[in-house]
mmCIF file of the N, C-alpha and C atoms, coordinates in Angstrom:
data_MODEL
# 
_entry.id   MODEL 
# 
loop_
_atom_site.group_PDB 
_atom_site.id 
_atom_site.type_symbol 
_atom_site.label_atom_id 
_atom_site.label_alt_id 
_atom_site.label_comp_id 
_atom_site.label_asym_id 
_atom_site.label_entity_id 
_atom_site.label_seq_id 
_atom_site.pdbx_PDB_ins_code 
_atom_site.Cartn_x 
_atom_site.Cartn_y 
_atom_site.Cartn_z 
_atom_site.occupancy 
_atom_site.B_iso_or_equiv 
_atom_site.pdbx_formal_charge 
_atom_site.auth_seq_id 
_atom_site.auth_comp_id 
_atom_site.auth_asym_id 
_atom_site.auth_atom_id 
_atom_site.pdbx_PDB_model_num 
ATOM 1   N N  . UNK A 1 1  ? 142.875 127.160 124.406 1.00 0.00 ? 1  UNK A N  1 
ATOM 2   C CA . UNK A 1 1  ? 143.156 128.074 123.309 1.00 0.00 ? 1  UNK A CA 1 
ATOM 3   C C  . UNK A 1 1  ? 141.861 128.763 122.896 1.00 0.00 ? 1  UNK A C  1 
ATOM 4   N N  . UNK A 1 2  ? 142.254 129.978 122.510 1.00 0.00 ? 2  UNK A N  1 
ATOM 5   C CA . UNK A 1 2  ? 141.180 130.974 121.743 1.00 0.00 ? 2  UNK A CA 1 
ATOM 6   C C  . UNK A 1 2  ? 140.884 131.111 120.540 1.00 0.00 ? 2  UNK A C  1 
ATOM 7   N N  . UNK A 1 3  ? 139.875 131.402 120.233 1.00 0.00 ? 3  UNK A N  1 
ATOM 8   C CA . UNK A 1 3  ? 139.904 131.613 118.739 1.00 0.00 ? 3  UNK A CA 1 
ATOM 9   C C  . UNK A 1 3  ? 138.413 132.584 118.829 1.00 0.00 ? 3  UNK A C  1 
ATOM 10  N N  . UNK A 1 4  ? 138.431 133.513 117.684 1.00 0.00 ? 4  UNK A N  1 
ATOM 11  C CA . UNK A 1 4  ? 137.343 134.148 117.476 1.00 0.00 ? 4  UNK A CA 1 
ATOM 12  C C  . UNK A 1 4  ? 136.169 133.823 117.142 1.00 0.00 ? 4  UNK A C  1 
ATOM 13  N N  . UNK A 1 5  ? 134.619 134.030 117.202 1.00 0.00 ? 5  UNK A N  1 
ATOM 14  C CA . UNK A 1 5  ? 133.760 133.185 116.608 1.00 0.00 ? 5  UNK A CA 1 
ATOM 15  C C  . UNK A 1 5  ? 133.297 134.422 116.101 1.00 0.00 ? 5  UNK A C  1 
ATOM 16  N N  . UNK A 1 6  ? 132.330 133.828 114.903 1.00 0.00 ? 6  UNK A N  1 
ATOM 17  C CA . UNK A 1 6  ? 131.759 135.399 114.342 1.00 0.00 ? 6  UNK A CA 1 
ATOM 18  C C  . UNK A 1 6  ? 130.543 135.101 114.305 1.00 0.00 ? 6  UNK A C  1 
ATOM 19  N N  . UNK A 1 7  ? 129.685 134.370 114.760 1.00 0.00 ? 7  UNK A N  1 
ATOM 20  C CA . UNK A 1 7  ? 128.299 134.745 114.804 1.00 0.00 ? 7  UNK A CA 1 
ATOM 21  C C  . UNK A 1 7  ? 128.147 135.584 116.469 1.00 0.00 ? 7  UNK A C  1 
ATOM 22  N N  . UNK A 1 8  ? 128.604 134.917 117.523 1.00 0.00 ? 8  UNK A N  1 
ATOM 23  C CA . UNK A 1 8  ? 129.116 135.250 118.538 1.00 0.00 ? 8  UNK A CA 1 
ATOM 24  C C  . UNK A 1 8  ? 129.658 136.689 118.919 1.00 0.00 ? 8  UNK A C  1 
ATOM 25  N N  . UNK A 1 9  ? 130.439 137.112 117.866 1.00 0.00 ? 9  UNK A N  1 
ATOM 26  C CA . UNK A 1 9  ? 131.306 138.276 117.828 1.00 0.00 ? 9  UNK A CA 1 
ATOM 27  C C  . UNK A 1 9  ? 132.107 138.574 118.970 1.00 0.00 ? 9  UNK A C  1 
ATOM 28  N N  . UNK A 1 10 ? 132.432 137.310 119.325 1.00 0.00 ? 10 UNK A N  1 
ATOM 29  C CA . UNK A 1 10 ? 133.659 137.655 120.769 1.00 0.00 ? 10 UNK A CA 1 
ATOM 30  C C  . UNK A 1 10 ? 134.510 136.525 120.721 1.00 0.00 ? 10 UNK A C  1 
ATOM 31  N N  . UNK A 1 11 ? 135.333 136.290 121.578 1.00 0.00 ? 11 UNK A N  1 
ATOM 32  C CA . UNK A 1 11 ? 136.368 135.442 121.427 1.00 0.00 ? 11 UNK A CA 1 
ATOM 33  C C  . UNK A 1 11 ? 136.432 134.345 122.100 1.00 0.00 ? 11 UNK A C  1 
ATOM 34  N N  . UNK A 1 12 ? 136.502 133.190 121.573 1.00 0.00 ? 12 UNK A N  1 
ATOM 35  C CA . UNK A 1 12 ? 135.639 131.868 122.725 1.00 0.00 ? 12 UNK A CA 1 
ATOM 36  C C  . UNK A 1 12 ? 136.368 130.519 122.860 1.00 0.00 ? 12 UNK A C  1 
ATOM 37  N N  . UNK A 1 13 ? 136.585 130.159 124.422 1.00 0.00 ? 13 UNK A N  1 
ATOM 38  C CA . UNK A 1 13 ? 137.427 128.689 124.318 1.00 0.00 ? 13 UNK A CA 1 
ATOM 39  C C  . UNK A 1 13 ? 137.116 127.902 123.413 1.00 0.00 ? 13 UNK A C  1 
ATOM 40  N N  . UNK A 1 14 ? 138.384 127.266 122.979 1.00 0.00 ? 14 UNK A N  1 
ATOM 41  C CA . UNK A 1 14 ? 137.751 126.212 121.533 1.00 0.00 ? 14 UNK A CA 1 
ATOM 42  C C  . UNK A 1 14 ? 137.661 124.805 121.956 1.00 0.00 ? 14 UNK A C  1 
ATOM 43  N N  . UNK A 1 15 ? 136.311 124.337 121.657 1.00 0.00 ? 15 UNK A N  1 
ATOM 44  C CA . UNK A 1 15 ? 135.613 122.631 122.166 1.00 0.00 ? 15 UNK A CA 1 
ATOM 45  C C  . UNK A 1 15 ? 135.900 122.072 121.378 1.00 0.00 ? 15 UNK A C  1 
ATOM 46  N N  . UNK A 1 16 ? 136.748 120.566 121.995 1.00 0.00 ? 16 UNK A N  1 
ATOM 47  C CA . UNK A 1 16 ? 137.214 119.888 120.921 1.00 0.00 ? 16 UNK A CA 1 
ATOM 48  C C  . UNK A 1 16 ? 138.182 120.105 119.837 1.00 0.00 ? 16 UNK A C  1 
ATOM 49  N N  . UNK A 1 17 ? 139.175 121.324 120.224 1.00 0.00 ? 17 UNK A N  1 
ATOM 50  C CA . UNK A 1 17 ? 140.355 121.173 119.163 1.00 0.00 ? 17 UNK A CA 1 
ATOM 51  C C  . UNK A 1 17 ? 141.162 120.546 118.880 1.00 0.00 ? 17 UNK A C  1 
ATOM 52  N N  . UNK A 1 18 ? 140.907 120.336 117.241 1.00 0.00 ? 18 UNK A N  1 
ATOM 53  C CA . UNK A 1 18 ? 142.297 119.237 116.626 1.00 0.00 ? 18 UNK A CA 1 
ATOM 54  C C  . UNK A 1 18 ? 143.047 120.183 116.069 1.00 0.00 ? 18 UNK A C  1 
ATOM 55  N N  . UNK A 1 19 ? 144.536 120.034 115.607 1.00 0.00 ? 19 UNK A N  1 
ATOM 56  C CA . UNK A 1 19 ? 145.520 119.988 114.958 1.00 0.00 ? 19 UNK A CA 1 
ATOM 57  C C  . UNK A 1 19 ? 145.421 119.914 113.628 1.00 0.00 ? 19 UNK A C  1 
ATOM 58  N N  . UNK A 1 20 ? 145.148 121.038 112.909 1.00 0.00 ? 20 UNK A N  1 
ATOM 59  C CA . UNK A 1 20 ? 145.328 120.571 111.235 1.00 0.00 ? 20 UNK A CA 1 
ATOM 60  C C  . UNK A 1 20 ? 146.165 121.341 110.690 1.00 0.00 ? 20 UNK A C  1 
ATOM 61  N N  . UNK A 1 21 ? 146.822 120.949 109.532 1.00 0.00 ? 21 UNK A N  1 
ATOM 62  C CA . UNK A 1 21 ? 147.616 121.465 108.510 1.00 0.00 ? 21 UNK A CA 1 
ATOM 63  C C  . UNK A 1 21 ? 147.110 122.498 107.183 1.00 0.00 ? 21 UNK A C  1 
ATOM 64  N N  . UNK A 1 22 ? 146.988 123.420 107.111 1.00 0.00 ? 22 UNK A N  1 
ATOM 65  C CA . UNK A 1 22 ? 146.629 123.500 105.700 1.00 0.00 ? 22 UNK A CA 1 
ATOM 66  C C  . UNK A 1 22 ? 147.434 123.108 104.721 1.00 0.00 ? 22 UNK A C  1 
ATOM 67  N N  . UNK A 1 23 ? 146.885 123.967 103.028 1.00 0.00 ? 23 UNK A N  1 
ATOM 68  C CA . UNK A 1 23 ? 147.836 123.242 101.953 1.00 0.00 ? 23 UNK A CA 1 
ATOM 69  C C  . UNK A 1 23 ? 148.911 123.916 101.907 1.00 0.00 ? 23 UNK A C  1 
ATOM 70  N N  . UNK A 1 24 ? 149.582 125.372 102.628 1.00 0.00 ? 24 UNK A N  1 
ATOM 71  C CA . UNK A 1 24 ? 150.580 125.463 102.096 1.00 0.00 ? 24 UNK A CA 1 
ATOM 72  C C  . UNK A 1 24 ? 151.408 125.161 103.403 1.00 0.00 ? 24 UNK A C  1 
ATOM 73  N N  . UNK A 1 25 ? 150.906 124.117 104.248 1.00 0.00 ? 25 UNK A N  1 
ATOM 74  C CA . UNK A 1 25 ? 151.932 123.912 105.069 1.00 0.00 ? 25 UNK A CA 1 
ATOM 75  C C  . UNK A 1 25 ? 152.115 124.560 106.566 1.00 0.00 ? 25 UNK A C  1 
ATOM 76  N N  . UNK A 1 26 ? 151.138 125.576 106.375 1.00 0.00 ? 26 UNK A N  1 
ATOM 77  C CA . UNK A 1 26 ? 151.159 126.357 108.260 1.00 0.00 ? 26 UNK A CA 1 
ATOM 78  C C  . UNK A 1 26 ? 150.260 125.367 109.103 1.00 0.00 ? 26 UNK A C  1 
ATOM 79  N N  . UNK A 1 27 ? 150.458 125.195 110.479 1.00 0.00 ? 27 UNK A N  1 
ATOM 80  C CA . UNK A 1 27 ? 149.430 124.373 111.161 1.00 0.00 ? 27 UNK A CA 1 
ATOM 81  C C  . UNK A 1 27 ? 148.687 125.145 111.430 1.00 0.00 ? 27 UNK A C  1 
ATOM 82  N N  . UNK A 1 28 ? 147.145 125.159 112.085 1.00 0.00 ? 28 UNK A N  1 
ATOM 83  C CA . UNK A 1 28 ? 146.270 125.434 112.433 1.00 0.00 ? 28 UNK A CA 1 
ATOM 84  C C  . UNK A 1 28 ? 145.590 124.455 113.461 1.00 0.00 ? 28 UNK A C  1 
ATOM 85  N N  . UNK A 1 29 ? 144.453 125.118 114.570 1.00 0.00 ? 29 UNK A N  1 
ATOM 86  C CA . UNK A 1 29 ? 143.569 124.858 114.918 1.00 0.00 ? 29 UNK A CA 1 
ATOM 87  C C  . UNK A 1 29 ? 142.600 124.777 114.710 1.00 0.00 ? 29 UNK A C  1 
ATOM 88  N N  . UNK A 1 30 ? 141.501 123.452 114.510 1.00 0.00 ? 30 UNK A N  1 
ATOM 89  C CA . UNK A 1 30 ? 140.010 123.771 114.391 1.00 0.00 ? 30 UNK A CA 1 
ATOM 90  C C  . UNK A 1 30 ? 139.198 122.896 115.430 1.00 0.00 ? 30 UNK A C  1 
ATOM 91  N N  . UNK A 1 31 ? 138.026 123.823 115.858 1.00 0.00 ? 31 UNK A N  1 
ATOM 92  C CA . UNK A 1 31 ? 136.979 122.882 116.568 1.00 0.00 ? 31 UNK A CA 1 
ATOM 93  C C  . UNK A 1 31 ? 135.791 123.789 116.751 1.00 0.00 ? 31 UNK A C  1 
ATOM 94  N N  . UNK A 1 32 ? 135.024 123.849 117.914 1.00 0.00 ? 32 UNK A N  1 
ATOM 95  C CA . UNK A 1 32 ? 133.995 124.630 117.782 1.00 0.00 ? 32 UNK A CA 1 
ATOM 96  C C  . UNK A 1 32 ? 133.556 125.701 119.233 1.00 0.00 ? 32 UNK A C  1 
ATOM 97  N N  . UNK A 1 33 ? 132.483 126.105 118.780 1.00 0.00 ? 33 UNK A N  1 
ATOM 98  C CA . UNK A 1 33 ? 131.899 127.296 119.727 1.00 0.00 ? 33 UNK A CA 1 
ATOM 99  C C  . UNK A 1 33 ? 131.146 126.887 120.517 1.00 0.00 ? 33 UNK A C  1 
ATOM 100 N N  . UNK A 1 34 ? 131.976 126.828 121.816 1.00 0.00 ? 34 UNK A N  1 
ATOM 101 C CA . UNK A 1 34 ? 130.976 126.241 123.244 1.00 0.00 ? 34 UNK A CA 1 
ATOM 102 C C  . UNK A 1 34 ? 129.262 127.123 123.316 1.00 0.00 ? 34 UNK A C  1 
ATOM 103 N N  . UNK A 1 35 ? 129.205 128.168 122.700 1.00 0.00 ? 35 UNK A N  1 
ATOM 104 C CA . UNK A 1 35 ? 127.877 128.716 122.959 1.00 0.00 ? 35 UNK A CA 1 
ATOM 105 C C  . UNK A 1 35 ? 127.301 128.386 121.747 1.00 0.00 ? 35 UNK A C  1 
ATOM 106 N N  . UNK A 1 36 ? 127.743 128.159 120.260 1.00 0.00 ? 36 UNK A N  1 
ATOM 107 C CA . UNK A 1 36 ? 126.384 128.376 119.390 1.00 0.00 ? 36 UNK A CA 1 
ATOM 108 C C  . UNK A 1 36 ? 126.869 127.065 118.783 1.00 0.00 ? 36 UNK A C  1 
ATOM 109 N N  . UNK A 1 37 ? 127.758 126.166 119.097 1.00 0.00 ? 37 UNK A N  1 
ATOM 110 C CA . UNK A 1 37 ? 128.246 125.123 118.467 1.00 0.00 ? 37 UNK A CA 1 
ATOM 111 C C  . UNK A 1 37 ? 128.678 125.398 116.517 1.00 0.00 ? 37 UNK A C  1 
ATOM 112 N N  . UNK A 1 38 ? 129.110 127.037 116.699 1.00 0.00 ? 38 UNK A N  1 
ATOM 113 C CA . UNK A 1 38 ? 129.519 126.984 114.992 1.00 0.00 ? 38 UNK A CA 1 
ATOM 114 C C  . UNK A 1 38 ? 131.023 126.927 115.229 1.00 0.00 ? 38 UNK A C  1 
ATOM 115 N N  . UNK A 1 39 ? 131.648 126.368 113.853 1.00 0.00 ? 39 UNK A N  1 
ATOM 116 C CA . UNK A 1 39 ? 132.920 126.221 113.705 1.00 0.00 ? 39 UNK A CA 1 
ATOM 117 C C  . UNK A 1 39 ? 134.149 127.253 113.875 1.00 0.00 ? 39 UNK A C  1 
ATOM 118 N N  . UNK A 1 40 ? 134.753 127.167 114.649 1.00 0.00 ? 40 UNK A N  1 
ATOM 119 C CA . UNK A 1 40 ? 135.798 128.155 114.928 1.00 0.00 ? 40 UNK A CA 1 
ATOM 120 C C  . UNK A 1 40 ? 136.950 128.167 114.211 1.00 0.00 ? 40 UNK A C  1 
ATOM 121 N N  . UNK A 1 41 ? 138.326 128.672 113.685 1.00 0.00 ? 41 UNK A N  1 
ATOM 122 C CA . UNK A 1 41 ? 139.499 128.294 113.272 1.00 0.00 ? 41 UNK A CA 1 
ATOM 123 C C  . UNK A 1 41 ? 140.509 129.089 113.508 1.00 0.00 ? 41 UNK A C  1 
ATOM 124 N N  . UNK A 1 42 ? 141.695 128.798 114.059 1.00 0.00 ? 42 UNK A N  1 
ATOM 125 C CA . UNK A 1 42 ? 142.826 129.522 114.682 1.00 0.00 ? 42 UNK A CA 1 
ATOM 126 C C  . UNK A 1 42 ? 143.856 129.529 113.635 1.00 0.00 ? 42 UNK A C  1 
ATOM 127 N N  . UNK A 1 43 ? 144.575 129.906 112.984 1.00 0.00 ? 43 UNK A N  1 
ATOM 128 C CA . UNK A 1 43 ? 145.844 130.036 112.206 1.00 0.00 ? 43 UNK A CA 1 
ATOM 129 C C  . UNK A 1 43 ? 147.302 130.366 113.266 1.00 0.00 ? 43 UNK A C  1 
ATOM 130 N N  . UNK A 1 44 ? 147.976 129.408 113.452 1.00 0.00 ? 44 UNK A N  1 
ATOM 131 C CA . UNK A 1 44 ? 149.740 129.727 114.218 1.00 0.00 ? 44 UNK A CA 1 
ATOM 132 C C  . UNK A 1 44 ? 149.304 128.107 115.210 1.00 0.00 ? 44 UNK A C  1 
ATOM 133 N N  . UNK A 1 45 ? 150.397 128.007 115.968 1.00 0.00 ? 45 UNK A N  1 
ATOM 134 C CA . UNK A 1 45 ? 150.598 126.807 116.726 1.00 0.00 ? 45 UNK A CA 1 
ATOM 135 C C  . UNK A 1 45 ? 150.131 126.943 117.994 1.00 0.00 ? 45 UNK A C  1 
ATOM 136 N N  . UNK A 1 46 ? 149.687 125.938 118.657 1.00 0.00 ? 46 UNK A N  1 
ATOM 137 C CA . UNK A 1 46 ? 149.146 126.077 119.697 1.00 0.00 ? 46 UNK A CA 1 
ATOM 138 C C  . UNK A 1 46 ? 150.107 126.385 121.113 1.00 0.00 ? 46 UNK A C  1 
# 
């Protein structure tokens, strides 16, 4: 899965993604940026 990074400014496989929920209930993806190791986050289902 993809997700955008913004220090990066391009769009980058995500390392280590988990499965999270936010609070109103949509799932999400989070993990990180194989090139600068900053945090990435996807919103919709994988």
């Amino acid at each position: 899965m993809e997700a955008y990074c913004f220090k990066c400014r391009s769009k980058r496989e995500i390392k280590s993604p988990q499965q999270v929920t936010l609070k109103n209930g949509r799932p999400a993806t989070q993990g990180v940026c194989p090139q600068c190791n900053t945090k990435v986050f996807r919103i919709g289902k994988a």
